[in-house]
C-alpha positions as CSV (number, residue, x, y, z in Angstrom):
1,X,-152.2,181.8,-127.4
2,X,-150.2,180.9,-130.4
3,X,-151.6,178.7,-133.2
4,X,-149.8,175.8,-134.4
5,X,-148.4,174.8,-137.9
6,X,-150.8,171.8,-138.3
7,X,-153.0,173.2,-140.9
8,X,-152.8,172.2,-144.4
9,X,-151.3,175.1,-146.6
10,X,-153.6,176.0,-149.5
11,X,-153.3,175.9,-153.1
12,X,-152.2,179.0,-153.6
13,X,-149.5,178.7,-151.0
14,X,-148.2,175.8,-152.1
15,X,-148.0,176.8,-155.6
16,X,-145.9,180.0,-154.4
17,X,-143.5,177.9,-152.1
18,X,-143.0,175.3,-155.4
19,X,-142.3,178.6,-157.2
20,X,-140.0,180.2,-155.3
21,X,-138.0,176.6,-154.6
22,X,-137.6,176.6,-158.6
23,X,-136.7,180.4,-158.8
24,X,-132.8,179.9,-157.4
25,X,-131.8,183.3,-158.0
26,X,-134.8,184.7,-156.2
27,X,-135.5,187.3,-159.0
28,X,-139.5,186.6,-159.2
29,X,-139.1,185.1,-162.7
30,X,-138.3,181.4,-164.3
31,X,-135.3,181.6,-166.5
32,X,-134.9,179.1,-169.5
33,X,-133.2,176.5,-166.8
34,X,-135.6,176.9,-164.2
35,X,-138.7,176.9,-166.0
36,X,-137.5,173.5,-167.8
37,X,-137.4,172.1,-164.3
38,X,-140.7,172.9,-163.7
39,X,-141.2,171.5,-166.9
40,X,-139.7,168.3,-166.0
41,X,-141.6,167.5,-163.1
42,X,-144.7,167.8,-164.7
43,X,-144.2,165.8,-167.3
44,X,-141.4,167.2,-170.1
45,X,-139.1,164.3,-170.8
46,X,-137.6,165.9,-174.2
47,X,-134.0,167.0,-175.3
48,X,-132.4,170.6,-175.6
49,X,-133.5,171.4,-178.6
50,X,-137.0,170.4,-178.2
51,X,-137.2,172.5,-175.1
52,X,-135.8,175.6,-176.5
53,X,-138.6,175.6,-179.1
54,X,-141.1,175.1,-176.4
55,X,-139.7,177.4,-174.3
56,X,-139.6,180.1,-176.6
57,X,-143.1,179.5,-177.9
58,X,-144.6,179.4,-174.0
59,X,-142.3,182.8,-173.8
60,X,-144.6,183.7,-177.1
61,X,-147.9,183.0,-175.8
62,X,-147.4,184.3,-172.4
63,X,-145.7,187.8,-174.2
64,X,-142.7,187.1,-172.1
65,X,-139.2,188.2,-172.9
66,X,-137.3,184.8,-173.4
67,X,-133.8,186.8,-172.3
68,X,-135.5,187.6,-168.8
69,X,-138.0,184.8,-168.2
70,X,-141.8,184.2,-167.7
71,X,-143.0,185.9,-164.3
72,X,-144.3,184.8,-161.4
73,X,-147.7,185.6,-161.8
74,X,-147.6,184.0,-164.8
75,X,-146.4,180.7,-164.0
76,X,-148.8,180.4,-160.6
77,X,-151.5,180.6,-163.8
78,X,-150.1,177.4,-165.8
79,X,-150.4,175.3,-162.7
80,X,-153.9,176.2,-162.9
81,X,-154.2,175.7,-166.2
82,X,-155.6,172.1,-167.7
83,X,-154.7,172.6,-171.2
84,X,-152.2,171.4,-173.1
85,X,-149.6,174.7,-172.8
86,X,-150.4,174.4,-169.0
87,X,-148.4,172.8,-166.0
88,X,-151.7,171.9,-164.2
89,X,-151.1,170.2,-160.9
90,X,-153.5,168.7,-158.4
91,X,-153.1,169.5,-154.5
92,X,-151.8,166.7,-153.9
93,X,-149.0,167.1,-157.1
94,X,-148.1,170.2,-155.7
95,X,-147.3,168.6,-152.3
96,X,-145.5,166.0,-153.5
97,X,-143.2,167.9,-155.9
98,X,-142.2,170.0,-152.5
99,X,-141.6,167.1,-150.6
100,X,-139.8,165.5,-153.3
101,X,-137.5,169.1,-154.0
102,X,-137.0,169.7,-149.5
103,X,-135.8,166.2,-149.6
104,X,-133.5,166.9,-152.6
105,X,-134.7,163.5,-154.1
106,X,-136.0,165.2,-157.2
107,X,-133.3,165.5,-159.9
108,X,-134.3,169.0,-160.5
109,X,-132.5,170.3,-157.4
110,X,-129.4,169.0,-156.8
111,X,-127.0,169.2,-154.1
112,X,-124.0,170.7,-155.8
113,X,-126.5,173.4,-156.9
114,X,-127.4,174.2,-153.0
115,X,-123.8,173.6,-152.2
116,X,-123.0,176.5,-154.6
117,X,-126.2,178.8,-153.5
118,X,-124.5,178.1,-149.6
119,X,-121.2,179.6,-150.9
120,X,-122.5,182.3,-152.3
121,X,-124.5,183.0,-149.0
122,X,-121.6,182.9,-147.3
123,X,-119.9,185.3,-149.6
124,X,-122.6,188.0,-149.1
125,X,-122.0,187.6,-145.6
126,X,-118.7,188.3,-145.3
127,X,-119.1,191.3,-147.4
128,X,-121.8,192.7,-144.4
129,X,-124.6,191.7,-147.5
130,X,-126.4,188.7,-145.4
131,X,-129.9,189.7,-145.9
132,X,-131.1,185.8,-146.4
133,X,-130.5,185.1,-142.4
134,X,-133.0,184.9,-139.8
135,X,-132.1,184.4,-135.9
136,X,-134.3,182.0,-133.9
137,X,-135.2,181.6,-129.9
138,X,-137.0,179.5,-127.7
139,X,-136.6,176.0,-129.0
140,X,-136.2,172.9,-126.7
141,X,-132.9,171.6,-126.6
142,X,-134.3,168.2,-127.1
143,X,-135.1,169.6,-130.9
144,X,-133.3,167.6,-133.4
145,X,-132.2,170.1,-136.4
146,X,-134.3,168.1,-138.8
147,X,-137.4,169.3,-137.1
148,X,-136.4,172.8,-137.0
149,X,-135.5,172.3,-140.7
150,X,-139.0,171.0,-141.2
151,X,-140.5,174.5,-139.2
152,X,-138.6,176.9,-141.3
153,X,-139.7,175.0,-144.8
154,X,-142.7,176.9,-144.1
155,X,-141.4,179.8,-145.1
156,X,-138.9,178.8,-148.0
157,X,-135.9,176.7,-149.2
158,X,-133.5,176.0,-146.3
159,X,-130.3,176.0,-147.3
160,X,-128.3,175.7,-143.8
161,X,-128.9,175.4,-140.1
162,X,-126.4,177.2,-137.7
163,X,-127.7,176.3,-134.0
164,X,-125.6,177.3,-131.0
165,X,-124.2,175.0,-128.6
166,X,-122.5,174.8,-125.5
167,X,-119.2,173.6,-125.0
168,X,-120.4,169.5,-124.2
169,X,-122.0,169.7,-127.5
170,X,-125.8,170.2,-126.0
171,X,-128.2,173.0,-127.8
172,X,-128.4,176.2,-126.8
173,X,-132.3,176.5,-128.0
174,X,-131.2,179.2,-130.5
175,X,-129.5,179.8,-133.8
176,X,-129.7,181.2,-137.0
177,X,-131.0,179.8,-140.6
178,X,-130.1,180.7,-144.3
179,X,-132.9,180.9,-146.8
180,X,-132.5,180.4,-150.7
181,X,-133.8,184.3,-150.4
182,X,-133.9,187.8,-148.6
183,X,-137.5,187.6,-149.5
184,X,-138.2,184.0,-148.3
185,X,-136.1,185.3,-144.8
186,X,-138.4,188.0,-144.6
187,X,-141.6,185.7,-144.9
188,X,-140.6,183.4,-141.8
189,X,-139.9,186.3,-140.0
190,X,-143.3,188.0,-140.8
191,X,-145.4,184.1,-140.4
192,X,-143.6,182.2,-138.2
193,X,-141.9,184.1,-135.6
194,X,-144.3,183.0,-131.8
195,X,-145.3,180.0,-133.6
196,X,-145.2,176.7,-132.2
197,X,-142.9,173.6,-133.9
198,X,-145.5,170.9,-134.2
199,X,-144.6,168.2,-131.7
200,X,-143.8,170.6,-129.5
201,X,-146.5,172.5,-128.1
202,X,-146.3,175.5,-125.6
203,X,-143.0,176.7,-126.8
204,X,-143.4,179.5,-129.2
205,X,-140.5,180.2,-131.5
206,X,-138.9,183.8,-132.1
207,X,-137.6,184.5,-135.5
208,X,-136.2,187.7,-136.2
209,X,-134.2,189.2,-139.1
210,X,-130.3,189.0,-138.2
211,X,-127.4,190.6,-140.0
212,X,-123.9,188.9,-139.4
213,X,-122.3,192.6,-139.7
214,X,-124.9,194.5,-137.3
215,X,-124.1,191.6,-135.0
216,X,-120.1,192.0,-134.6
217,X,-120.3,195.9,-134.5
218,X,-122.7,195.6,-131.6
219,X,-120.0,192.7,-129.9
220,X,-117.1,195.0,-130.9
221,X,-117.6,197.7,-128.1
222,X,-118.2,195.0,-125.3
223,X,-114.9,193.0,-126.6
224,X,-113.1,197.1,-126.6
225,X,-114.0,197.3,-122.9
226,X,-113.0,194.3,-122.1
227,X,-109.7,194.5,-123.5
228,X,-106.6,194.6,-121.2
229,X,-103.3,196.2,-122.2
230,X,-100.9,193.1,-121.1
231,X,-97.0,194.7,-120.7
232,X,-94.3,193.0,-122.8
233,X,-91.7,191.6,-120.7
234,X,-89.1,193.4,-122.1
235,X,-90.8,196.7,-121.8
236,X,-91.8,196.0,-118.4
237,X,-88.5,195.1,-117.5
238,X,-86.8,198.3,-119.0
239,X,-89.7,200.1,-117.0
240,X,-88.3,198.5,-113.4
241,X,-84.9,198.9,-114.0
242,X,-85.6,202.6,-114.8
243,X,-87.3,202.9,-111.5
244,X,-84.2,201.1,-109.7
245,X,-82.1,203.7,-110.8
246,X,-84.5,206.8,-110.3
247,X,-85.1,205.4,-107.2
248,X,-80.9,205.0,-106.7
249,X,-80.5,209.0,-107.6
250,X,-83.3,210.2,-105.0
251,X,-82.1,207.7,-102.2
C-alpha cells in the first residue's frame, strides 16, 4: 500500500530543496548572484559593493573559488551555522522561504527569470536534450494543476505543467512536468512515482523519466504505417486515360 505525502520533510531536506531552488543553473554550487539571494532572504539588505567584499571573504573562509562558487555541501553547513558568517535558519525559516520562492512572492525569484529558464527548457528539447521532463499517470481528472504543482514540489522547482486533454477540454489524468533540473527530474522519478497526491487517497501516481525525442521516434513508425499514398488527380487522370487507350489497341 502506498504512503502518502503528509509527512513533514526534515531539516535536511528542506535545506536541500531551498538549495537547489537558489542554484538556477543546477551546477551544485552558489554563484556570486545566487548566493546573494540566499543572502537576502536571511537577512543581507546591503549594496553591490558591500556584497562583493562579503562574498569574496565568505568565498575566503570557506576556501572556495569566488570564479566557481561555494558548494553545496558547504552552504547546507551555514544554515546550520549560528554565528555571525552563518545563514542559520530555523525549521520553520526554512519552510517559509520555500513557500515564499514556489509562490514566486519572494523577490529573489522572479518570473522573468523562470520565464527564461522555460525557454531554455524548451530549447533543449527541441534539440532531443530534454533531460529535465518527467511523464505522469494515474491522476483523477477532477485534479486541478495547482495540486499536481503542489505534488511535484516535492521533488524540485516546477517550472511548467503540460497535462493532456481531450478534445472538450476535460483531463486526460496524465501529462508531463519540467523541472528547474535533470537532477531534480530524476529525484521525483526515484520518490514520488506510486505515491498518492494528498487529498486524493487511493490513486497512486506514476512518474517516469520521458524524453520528447525517444517519444516521436517511437510514434514515427506507427504514423509510417499508417501513411496512405493519396494519387494526384492529374496523375491519376493521365493513368485512366492511358488504360482507355491500352484498352482501345487490345479491343
Amino acid at each position: 500500500m502506498t504512503g502518502s505525502l503528509e509527512t513533514l520533510p526534515s531539516r535536511e531536506e528542506l535545506k536541500e530543496r531551498l538549495f537547489d531552488v537558489i542554484d538556477k543553473d543546477g551546477d551544485d554550487l552558489l554563484n556570486k548572484g545566487e548566493m546573494r539571494e540566499l543572502a537576502k532572504l536571511v537577512g543581507f539588505d546591503g549594496g553591490d559593493d558591500e556584497w562583493s567584499q562579503e562574498y569574496l571573504k565568505l568565498c575566503e573562509e570557506v576556501g572556495a573559488a569566488p570564479a566557481k562558487g561555494i558548494p553545496k555541501v558547504v552552504v547546507l553547513e551555514l544554515l546550520d551555522d549560528r554565528s555571525e558568517t552563518g545563514c542559520f535558519c530555523t525549521e520553520e525559516d526554512l519552510q517559509i522561504l520555500l513557500r515564499g520562492l514556489e509562490k514566486r512572492e519572494v523577490k529573489a525569484v522572479s518570473s522573468s527569470r523562470v520565464e527564461k529558464k522555460s525557454k531554455q527548457v524548451t530549447a533543449r528539447r527541441r534539440e532531443g536534450r530534454a533531460g529535465d521532463d518527467v511523464f505522469f499517470s494515474g491522476v483523477p481528472i477532477w485534479t486541478t494543476e495547482d495540486a499536481i504543482r503542489s505534488f511535484f514540489q516535492h521533488a524540485g522547482e516546477v517550472l511548467a505543467i503540460r497535462l493532456f486533454r481531450h478534445k472538450d477540454g476535460t483531463s486526460q489524468g496524465m501529462g508531463y512536468v519540467t523541472f528547474g533540473s535533470t537532477k531534480q527530474a530524476s529525484r521525483a522519478v526515484a520518490s514520488l512515482n506510486q505515491e498518492e497526491m494528498v487529498g486524493y487517497p487511493g490513486y497512486p501516481i506514476q512518474v517516469q523519466a520521458f524524453d520528447h525525442q525517444e517519444e516521436k521516434q517511437k510514434a514515427l513508425p506507427a504514423r509510417q504505417e499508417n501513411r496512405r499514398y493519396v494519387e494526384p488527380p492529374r496523375v491519376a487522370r493521365a493513368r485512366e486515360t492511358r488504360e482507355a487507350r491500352e484498352a482501345q489497341k487490345t479491343g
